[in-house]
PDB file as gemmi writes it, atoms N, CA and C in Angstrom:
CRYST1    1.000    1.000    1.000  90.00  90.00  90.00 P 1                      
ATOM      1  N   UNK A   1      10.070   0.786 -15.830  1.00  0.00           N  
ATOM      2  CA  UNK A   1       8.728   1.350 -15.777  1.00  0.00           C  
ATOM      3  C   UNK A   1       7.826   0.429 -14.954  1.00  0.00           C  
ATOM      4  N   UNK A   2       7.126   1.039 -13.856  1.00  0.00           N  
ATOM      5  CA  UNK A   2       6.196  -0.096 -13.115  1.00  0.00           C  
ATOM      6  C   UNK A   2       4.924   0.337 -13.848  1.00  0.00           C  
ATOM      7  N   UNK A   3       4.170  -0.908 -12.793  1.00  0.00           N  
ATOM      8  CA  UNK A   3       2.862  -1.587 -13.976  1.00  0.00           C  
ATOM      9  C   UNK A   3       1.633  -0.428 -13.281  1.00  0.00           C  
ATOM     10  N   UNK A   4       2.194   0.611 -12.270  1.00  0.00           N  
ATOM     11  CA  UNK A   4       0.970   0.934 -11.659  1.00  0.00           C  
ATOM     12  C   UNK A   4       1.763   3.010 -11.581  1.00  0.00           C  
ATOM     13  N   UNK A   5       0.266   3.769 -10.954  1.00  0.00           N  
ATOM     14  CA  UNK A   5       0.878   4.806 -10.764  1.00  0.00           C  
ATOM     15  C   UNK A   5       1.141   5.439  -9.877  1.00  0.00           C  
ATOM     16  N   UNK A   6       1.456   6.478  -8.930  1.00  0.00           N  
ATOM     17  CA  UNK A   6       2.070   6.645  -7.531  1.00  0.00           C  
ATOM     18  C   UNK A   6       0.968   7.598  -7.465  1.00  0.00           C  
ATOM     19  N   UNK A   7       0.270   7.443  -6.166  1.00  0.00           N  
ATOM     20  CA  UNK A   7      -0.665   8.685  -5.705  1.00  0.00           C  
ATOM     21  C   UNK A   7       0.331   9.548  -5.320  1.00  0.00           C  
ATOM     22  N   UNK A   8      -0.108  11.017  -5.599  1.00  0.00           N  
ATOM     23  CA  UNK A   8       0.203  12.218  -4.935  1.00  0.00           C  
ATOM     24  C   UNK A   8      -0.272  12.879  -4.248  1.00  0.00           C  
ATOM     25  N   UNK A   9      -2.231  13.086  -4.681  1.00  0.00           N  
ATOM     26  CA  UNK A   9      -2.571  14.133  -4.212  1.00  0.00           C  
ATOM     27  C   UNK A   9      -3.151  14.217  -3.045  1.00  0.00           C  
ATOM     28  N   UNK A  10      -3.615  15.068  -1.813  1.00  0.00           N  
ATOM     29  CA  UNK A  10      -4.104  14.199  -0.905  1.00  0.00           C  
ATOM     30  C   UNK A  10      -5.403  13.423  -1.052  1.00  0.00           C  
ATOM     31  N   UNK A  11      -6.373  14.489  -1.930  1.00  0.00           N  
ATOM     32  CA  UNK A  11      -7.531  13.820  -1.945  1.00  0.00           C  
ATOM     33  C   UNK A  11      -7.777  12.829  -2.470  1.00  0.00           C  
ATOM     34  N   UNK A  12      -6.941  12.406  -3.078  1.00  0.00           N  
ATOM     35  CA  UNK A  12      -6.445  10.067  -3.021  1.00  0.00           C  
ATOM     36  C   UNK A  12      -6.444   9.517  -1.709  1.00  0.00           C  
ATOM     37  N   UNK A  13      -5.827  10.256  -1.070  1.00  0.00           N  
ATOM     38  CA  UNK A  13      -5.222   9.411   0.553  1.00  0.00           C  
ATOM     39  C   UNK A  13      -6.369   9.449   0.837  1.00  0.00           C  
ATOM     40  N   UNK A  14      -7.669  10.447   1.211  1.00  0.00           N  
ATOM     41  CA  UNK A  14      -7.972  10.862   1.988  1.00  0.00           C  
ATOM     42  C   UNK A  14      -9.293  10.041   1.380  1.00  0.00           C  
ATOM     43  N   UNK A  15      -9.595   9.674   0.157  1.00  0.00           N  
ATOM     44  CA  UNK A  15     -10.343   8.427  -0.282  1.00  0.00           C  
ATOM     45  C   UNK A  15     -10.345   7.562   0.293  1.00  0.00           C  
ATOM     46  N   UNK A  16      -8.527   6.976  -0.133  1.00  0.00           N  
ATOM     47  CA  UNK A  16      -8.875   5.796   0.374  1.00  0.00           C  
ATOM     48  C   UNK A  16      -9.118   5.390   2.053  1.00  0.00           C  
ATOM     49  N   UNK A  17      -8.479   6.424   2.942  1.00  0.00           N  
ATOM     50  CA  UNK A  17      -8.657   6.661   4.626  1.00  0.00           C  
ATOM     51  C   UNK A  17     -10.400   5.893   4.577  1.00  0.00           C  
ATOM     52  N   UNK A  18     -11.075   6.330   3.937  1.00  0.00           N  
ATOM     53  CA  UNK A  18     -12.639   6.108   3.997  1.00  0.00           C  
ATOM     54  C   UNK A  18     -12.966   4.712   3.618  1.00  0.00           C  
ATOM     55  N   UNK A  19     -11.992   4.304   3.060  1.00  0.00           N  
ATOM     56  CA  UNK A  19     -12.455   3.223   2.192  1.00  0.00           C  
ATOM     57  C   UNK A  19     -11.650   1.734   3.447  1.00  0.00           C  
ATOM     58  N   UNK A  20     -12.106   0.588   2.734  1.00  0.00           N  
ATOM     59  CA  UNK A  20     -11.562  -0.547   3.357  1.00  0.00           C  
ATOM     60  C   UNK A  20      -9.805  -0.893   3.772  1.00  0.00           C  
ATOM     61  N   UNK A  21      -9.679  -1.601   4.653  1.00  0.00           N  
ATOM     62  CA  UNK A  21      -8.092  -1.365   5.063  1.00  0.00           C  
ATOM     63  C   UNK A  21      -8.413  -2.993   5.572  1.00  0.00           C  
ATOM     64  N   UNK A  22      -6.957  -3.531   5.504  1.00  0.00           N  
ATOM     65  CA  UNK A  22      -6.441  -4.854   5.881  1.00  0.00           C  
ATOM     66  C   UNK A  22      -5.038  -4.671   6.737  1.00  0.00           C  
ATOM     67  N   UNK A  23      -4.706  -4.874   8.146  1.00  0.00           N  
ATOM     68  CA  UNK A  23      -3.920  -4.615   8.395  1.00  0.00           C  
ATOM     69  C   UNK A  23      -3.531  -6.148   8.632  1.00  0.00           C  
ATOM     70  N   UNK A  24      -1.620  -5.706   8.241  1.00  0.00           N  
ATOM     71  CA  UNK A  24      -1.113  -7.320   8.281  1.00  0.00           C  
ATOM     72  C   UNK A  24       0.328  -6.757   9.388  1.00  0.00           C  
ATOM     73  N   UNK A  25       1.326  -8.063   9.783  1.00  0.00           N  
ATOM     74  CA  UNK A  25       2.163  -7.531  10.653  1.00  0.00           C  
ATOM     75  C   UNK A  25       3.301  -6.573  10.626  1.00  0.00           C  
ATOM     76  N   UNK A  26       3.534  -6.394   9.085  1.00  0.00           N  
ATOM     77  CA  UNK A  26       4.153  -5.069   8.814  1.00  0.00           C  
ATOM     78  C   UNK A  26       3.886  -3.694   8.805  1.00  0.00           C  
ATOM     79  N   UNK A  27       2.529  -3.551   7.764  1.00  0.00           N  
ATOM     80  CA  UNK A  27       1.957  -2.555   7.464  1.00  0.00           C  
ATOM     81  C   UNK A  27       0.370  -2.592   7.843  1.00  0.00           C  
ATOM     82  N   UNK A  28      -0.248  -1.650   7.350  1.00  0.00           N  
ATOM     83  CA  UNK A  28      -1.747  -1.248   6.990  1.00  0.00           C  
ATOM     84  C   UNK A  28      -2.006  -1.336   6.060  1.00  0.00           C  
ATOM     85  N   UNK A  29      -2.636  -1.744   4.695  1.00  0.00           N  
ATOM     86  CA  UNK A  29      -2.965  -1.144   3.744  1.00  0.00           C  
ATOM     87  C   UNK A  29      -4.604  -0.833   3.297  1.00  0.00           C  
ATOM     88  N   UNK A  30      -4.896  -0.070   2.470  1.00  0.00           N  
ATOM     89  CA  UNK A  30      -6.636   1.098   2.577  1.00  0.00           C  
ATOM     90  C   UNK A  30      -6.580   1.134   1.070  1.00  0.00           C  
ATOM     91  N   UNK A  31      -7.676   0.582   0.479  1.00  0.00           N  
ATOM     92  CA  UNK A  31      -7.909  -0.001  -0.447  1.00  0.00           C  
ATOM     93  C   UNK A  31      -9.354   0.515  -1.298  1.00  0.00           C  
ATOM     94  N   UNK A  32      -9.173   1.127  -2.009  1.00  0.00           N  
ATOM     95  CA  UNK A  32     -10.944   1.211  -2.448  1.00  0.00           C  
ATOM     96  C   UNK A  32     -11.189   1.157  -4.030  1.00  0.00           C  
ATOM     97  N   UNK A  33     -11.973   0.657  -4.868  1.00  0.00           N  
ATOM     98  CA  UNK A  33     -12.287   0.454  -6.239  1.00  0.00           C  
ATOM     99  C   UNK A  33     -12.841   2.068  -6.845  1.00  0.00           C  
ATOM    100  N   UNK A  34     -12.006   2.451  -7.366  1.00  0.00           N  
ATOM    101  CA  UNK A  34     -12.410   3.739  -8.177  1.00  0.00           C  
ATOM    102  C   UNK A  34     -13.987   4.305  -8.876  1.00  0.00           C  
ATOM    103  N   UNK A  35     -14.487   4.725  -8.727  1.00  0.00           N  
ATOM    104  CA  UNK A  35     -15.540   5.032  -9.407  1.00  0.00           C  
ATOM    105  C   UNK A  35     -15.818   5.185 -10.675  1.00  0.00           C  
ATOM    106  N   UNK A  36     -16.427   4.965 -11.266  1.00  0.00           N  
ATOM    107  CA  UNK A  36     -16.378   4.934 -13.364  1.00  0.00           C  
ATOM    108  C   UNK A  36     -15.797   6.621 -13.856  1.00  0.00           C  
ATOM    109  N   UNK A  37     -16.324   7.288 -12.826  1.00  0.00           N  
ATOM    110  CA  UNK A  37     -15.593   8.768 -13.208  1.00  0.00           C  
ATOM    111  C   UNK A  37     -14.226   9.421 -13.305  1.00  0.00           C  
ATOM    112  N   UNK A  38     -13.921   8.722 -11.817  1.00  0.00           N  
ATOM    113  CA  UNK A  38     -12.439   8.924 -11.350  1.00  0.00           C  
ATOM    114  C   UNK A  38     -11.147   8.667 -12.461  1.00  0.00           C  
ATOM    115  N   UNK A  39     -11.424   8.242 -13.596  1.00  0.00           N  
ATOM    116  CA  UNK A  39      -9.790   8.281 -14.012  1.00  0.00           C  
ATOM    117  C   UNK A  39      -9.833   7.121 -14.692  1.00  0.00           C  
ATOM    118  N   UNK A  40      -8.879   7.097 -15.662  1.00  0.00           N  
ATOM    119  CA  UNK A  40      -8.714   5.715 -15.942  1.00  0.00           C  
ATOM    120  C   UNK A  40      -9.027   4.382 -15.397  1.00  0.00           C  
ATOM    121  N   UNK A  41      -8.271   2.887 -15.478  1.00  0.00           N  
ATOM    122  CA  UNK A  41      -8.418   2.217 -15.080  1.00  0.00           C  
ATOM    123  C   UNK A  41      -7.132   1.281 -14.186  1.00  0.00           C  
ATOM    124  N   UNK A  42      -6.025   2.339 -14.517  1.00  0.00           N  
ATOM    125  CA  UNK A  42      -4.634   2.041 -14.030  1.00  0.00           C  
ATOM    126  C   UNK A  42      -4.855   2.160 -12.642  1.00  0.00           C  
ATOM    127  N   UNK A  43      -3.958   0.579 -11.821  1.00  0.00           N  
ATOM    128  CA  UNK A  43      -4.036   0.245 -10.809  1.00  0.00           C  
ATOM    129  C   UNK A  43      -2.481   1.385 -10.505  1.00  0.00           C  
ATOM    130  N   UNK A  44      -3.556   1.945  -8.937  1.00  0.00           N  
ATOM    131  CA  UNK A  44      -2.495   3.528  -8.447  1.00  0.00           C  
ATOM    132  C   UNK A  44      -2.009   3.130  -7.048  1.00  0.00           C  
ATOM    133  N   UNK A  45      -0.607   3.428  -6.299  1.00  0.00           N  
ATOM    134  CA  UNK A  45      -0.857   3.016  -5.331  1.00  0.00           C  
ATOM    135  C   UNK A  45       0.270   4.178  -4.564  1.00  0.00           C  
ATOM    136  N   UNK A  46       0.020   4.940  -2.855  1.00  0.00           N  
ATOM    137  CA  UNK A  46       0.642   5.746  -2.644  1.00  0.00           C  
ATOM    138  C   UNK A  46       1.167   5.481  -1.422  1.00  0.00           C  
ATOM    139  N   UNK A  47       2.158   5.786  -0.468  1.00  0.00           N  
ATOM    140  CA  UNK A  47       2.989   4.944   0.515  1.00  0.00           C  
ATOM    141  C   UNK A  47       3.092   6.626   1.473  1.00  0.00           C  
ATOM    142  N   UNK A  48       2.701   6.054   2.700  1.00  0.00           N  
ATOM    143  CA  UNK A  48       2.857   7.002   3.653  1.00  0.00           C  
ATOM    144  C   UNK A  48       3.557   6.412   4.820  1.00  0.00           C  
ATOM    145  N   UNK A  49       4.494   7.536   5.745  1.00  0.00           N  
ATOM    146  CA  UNK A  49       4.790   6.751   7.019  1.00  0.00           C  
ATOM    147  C   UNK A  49       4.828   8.345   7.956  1.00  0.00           C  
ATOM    148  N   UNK A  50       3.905   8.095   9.169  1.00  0.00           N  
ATOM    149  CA  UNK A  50       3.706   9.023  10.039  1.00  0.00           C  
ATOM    150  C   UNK A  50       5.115   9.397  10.903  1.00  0.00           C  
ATOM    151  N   UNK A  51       4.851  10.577  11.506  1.00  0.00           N  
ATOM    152  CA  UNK A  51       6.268  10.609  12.291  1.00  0.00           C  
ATOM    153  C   UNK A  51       6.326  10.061  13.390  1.00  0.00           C  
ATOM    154  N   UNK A  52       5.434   8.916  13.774  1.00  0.00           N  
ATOM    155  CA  UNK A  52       5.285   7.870  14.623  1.00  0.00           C  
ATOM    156  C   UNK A  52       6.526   6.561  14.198  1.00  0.00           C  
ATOM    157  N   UNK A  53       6.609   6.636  13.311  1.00  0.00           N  
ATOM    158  CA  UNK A  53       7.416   5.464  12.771  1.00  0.00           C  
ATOM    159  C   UNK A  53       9.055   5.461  12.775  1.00  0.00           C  
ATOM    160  N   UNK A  54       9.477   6.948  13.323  1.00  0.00           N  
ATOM    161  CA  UNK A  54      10.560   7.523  13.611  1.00  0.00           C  
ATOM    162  C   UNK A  54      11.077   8.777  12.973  1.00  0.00           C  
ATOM    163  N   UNK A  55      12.166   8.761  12.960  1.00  0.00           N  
ATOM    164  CA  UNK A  55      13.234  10.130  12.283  1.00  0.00           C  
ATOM    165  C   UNK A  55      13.143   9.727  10.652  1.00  0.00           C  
ATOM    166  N   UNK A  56      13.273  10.544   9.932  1.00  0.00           N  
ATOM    167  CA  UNK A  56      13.239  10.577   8.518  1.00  0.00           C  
ATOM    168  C   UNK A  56      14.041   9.869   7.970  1.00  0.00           C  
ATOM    169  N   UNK A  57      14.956   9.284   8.914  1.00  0.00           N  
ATOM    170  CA  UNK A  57      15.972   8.129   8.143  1.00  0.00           C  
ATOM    171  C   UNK A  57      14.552   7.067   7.894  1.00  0.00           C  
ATOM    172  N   UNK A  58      14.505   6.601   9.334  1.00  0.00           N  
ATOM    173  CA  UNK A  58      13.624   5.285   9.649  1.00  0.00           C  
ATOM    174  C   UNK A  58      12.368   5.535   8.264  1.00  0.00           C  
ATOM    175  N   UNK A  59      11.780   6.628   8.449  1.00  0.00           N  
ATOM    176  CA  UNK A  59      10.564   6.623   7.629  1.00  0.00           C  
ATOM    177  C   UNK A  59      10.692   6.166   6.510  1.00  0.00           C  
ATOM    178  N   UNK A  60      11.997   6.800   6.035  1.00  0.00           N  
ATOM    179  CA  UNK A  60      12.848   6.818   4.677  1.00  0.00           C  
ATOM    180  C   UNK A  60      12.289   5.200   4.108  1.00  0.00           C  
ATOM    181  N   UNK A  61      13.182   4.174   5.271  1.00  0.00           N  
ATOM    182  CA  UNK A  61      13.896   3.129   5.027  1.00  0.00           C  
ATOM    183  C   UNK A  61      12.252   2.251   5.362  1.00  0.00           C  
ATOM    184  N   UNK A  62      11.616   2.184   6.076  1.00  0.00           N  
ATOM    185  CA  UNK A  62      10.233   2.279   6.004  1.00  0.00           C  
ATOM    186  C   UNK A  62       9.621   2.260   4.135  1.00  0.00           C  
ATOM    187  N   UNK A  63       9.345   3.372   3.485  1.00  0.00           N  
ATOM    188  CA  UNK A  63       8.560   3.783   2.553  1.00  0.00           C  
ATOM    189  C   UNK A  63       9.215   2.999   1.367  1.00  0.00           C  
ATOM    190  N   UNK A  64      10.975   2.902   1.176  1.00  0.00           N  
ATOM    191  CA  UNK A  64      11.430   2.273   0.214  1.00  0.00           C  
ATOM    192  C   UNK A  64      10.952   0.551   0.466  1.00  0.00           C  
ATOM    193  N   UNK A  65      11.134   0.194   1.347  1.00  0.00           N  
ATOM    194  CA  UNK A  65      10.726  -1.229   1.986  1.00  0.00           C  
ATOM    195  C   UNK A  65       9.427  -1.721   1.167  1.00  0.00           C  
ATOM    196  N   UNK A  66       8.442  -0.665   1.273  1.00  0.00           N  
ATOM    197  CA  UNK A  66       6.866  -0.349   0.973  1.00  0.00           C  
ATOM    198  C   UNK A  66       7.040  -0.560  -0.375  1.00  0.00           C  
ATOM    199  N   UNK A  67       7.892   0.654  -1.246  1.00  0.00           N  
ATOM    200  CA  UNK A  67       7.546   0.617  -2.270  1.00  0.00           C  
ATOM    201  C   UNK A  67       8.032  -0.445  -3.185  1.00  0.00           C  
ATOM    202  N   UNK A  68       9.467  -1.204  -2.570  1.00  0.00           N  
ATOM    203  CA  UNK A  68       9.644  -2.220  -3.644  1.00  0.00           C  
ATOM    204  C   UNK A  68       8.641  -3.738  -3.189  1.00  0.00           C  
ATOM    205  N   UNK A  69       7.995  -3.802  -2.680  1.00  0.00           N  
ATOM    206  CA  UNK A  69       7.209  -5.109  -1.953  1.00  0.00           C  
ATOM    207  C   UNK A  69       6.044  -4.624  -2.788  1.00  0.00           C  
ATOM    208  N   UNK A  70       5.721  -3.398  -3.177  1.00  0.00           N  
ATOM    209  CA  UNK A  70       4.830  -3.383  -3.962  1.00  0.00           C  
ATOM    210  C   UNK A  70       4.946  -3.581  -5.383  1.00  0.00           C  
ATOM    211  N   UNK A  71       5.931  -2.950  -5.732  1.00  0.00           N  
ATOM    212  CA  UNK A  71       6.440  -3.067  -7.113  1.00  0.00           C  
ATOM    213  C   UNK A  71       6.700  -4.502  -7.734  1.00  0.00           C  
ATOM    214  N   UNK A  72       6.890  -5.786  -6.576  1.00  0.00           N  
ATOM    215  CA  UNK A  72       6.910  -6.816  -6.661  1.00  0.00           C  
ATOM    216  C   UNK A  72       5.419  -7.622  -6.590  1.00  0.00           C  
ATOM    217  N   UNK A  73       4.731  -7.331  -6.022  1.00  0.00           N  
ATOM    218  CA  UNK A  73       3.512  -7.940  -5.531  1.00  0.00           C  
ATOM    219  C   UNK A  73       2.498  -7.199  -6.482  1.00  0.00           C  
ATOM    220  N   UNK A  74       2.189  -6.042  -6.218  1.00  0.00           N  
ATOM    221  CA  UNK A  74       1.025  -5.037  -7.034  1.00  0.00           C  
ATOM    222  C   UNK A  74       0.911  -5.777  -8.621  1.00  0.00           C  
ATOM    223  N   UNK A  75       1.946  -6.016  -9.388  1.00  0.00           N  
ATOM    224  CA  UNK A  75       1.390  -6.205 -10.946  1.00  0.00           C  
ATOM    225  C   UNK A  75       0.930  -7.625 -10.805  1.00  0.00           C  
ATOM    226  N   UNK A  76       0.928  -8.328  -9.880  1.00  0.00           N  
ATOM    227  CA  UNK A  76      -0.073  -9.851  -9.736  1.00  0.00           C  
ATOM    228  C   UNK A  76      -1.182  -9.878  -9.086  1.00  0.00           C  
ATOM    229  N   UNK A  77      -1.419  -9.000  -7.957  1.00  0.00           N  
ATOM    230  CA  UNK A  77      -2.010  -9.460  -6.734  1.00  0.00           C  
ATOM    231  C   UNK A  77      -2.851  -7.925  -7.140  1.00  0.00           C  
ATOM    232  N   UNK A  78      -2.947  -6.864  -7.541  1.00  0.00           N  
ATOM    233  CA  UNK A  78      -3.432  -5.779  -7.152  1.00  0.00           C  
ATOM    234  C   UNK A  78      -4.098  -6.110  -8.291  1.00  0.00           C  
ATOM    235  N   UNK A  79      -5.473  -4.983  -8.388  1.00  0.00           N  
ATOM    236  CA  UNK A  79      -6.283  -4.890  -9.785  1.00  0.00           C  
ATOM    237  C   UNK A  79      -6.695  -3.517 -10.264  1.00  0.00           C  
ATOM    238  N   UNK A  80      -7.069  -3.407 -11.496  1.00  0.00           N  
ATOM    239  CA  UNK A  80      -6.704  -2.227 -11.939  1.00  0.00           C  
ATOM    240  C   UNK A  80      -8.015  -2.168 -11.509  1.00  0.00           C  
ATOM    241  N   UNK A  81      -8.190   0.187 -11.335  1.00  0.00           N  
ATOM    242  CA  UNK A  81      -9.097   0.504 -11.223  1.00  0.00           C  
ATOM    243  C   UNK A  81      -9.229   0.780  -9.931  1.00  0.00           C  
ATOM    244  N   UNK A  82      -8.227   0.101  -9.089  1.00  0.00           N  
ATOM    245  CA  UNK A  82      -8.256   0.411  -7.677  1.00  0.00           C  
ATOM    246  C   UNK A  82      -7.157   1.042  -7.181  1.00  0.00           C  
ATOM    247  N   UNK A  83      -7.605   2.029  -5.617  1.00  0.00           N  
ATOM    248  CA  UNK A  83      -6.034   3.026  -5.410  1.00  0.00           C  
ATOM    249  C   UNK A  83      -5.923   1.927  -4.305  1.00  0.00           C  
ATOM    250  N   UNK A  84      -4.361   2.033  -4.131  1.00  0.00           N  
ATOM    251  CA  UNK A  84      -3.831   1.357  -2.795  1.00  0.00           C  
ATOM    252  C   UNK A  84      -2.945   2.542  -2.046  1.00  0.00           C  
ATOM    253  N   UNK A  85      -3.530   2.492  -0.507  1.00  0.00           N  
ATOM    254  CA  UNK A  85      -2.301   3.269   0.100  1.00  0.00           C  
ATOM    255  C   UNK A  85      -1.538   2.293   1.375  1.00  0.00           C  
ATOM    256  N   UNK A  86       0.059   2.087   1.326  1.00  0.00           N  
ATOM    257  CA  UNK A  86       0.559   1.794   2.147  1.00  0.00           C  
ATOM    258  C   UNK A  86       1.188   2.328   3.314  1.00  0.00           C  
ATOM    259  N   UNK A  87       0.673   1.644   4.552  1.00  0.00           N  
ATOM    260  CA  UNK A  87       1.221   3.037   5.880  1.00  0.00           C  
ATOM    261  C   UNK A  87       2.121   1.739   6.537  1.00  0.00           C  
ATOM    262  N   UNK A  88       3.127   2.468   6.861  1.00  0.00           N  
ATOM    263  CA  UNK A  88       4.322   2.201   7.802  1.00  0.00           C  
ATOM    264  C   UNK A  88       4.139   2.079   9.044  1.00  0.00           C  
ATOM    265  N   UNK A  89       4.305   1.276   9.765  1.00  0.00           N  
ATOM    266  CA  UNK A  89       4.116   0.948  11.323  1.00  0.00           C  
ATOM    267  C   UNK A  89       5.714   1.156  12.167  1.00  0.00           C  
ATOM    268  N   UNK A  90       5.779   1.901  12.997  1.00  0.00           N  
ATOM    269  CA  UNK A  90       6.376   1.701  14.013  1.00  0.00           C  
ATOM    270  C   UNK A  90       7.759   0.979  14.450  1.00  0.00           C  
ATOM    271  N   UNK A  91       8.532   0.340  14.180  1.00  0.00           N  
ATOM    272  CA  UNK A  91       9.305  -0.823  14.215  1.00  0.00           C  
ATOM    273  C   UNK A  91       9.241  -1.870  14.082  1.00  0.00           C  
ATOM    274  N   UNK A  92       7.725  -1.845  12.702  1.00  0.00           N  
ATOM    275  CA  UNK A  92       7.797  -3.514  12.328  1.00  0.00           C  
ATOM    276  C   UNK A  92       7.769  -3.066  11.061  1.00  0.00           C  
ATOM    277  N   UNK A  93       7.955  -2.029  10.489  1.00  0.00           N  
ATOM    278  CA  UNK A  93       7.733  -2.169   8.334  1.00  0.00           C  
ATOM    279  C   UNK A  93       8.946  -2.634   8.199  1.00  0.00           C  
ATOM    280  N   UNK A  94      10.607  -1.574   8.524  1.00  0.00           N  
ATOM    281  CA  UNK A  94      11.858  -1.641   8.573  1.00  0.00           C  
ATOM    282  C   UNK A  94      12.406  -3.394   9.068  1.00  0.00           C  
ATOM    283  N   UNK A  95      11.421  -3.742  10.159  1.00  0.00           N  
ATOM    284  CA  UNK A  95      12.654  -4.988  10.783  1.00  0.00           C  
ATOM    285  C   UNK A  95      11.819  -5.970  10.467  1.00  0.00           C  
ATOM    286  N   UNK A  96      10.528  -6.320   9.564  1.00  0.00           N  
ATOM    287  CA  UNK A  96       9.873  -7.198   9.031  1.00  0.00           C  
ATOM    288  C   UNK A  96      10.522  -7.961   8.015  1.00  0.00           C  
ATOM    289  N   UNK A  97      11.142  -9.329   8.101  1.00  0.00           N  
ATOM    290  CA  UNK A  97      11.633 -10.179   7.428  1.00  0.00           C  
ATOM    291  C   UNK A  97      11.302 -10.271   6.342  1.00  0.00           C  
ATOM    292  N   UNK A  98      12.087  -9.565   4.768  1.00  0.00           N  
ATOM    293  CA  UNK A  98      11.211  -9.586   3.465  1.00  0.00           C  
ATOM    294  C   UNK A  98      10.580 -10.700   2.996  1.00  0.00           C  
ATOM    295  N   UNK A  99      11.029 -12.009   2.870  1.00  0.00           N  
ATOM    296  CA  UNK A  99       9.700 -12.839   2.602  1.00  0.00           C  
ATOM    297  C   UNK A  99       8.413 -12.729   3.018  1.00  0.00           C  
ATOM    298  N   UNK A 100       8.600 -12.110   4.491  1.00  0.00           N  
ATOM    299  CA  UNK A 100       7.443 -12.300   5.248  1.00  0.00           C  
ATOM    300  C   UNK A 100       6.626 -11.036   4.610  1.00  0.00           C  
ATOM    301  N   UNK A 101       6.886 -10.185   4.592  1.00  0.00           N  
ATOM    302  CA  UNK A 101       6.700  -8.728   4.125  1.00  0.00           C  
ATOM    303  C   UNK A 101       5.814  -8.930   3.221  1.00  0.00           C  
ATOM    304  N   UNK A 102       6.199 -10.067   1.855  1.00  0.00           N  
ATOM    305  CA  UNK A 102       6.000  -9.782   0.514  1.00  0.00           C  
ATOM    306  C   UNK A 102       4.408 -11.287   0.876  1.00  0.00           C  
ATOM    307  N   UNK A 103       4.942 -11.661   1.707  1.00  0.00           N  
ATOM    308  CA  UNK A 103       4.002 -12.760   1.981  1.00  0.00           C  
ATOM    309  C   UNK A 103       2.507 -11.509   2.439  1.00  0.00           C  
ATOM    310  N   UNK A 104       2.584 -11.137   3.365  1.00  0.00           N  
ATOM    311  CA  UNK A 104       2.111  -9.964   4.373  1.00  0.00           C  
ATOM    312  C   UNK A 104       1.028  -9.105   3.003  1.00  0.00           C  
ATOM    313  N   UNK A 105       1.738  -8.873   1.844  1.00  0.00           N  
ATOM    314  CA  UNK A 105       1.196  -7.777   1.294  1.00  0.00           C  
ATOM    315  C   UNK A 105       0.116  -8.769   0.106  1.00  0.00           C  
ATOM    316  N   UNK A 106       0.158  -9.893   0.007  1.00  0.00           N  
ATOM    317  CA  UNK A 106      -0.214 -11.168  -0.685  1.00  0.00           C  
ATOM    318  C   UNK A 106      -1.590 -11.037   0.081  1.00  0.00           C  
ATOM    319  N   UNK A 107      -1.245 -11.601   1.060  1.00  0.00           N  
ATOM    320  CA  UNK A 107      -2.572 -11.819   2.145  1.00  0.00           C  
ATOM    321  C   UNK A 107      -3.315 -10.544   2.620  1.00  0.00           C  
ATOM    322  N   UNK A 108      -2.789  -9.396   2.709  1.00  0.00           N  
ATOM    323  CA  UNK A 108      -3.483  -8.271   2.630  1.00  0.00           C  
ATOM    324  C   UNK A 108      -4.310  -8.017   1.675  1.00  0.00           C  
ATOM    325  N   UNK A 109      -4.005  -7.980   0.703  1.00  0.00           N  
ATOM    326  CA  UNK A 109      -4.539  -8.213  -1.234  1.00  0.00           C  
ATOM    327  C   UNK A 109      -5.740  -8.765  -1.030  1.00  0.00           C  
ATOM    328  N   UNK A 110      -5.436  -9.975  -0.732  1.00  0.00           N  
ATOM    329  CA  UNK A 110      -6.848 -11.005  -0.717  1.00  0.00           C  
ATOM    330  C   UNK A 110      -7.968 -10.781  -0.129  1.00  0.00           C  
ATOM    331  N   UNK A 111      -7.091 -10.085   1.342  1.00  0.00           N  
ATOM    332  CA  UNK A 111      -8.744  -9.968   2.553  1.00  0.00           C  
ATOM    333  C   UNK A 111      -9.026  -8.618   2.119  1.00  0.00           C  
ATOM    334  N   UNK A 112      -8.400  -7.389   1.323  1.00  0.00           N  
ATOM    335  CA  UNK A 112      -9.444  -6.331   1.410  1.00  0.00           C  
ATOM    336  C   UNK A 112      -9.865  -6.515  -0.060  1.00  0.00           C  
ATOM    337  N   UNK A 113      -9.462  -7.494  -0.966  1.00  0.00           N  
ATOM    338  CA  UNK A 113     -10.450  -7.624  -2.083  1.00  0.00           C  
ATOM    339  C   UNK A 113     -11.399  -8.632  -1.598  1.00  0.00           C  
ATOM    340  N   UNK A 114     -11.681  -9.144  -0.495  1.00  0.00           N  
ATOM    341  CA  UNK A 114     -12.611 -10.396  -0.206  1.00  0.00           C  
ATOM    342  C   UNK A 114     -12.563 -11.579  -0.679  1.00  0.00           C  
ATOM    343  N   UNK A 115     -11.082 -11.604  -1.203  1.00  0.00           N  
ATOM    344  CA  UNK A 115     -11.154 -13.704  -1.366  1.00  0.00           C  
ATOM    345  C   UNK A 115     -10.850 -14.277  -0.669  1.00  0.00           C  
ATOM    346  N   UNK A 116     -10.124 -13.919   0.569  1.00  0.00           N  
ATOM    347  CA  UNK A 116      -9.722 -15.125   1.186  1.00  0.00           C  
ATOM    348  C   UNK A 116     -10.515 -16.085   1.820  1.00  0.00           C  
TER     349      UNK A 116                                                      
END                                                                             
């Protein structure tokens, strides 16, 4: 069971599109603090990859990449109350060295919550 919940709908994405983004050398990620109305307080987070990023294998292998770097990182580094969406780049999510990746999504964290 992970510590967070998976966006589905679009009008999540399409939140957070509006909201703040940190791009690092793997990914993008678009970040925004929920409103007192919106929902609980469970930290949500949803993973997209355009058909820029290749054939549905690549995207595939792309989005799983995404989602376990989050599943690793998100229950330390993320905070509840906020949605996260992760977007896939091109031929760097897939061939991005996982330390670096998990490093990548650390330092993303920080600059669109403003600590670094």
């Amino acid at each position: 069971m992970s510590s967070y919940e998976i966006l589905t709908e679009r009008r999540d994405f399409l939140r957070a599109a509006k909201a703040s983004h940190a791009r690092a050398p793997g990914f993008v990620i678009q970040g925004r603090r929920r409103a007192a109305g919106e929902g609980d307080s469970a930290l949500r987070v949803g993973f997209t990859c355009s058909k820029k990023v290749g054939n549905a294998v690549a995207r595939n292998r792309a989005k799983r990449r995404l989602r376990e770097a989050a599943r690793e990182v998100l229950p330390q580094a993320g905070k509840p109350g906020w949605d996260y969406v992760l977007i896939g780049l091109h031929g760097k999510t897939a061939a991005r060295p996982w330390p670096l990746l998990l490093e990548d999504l650390r330092a993303a964290l920080l600059r669109l919550h403003g600590t670094s």
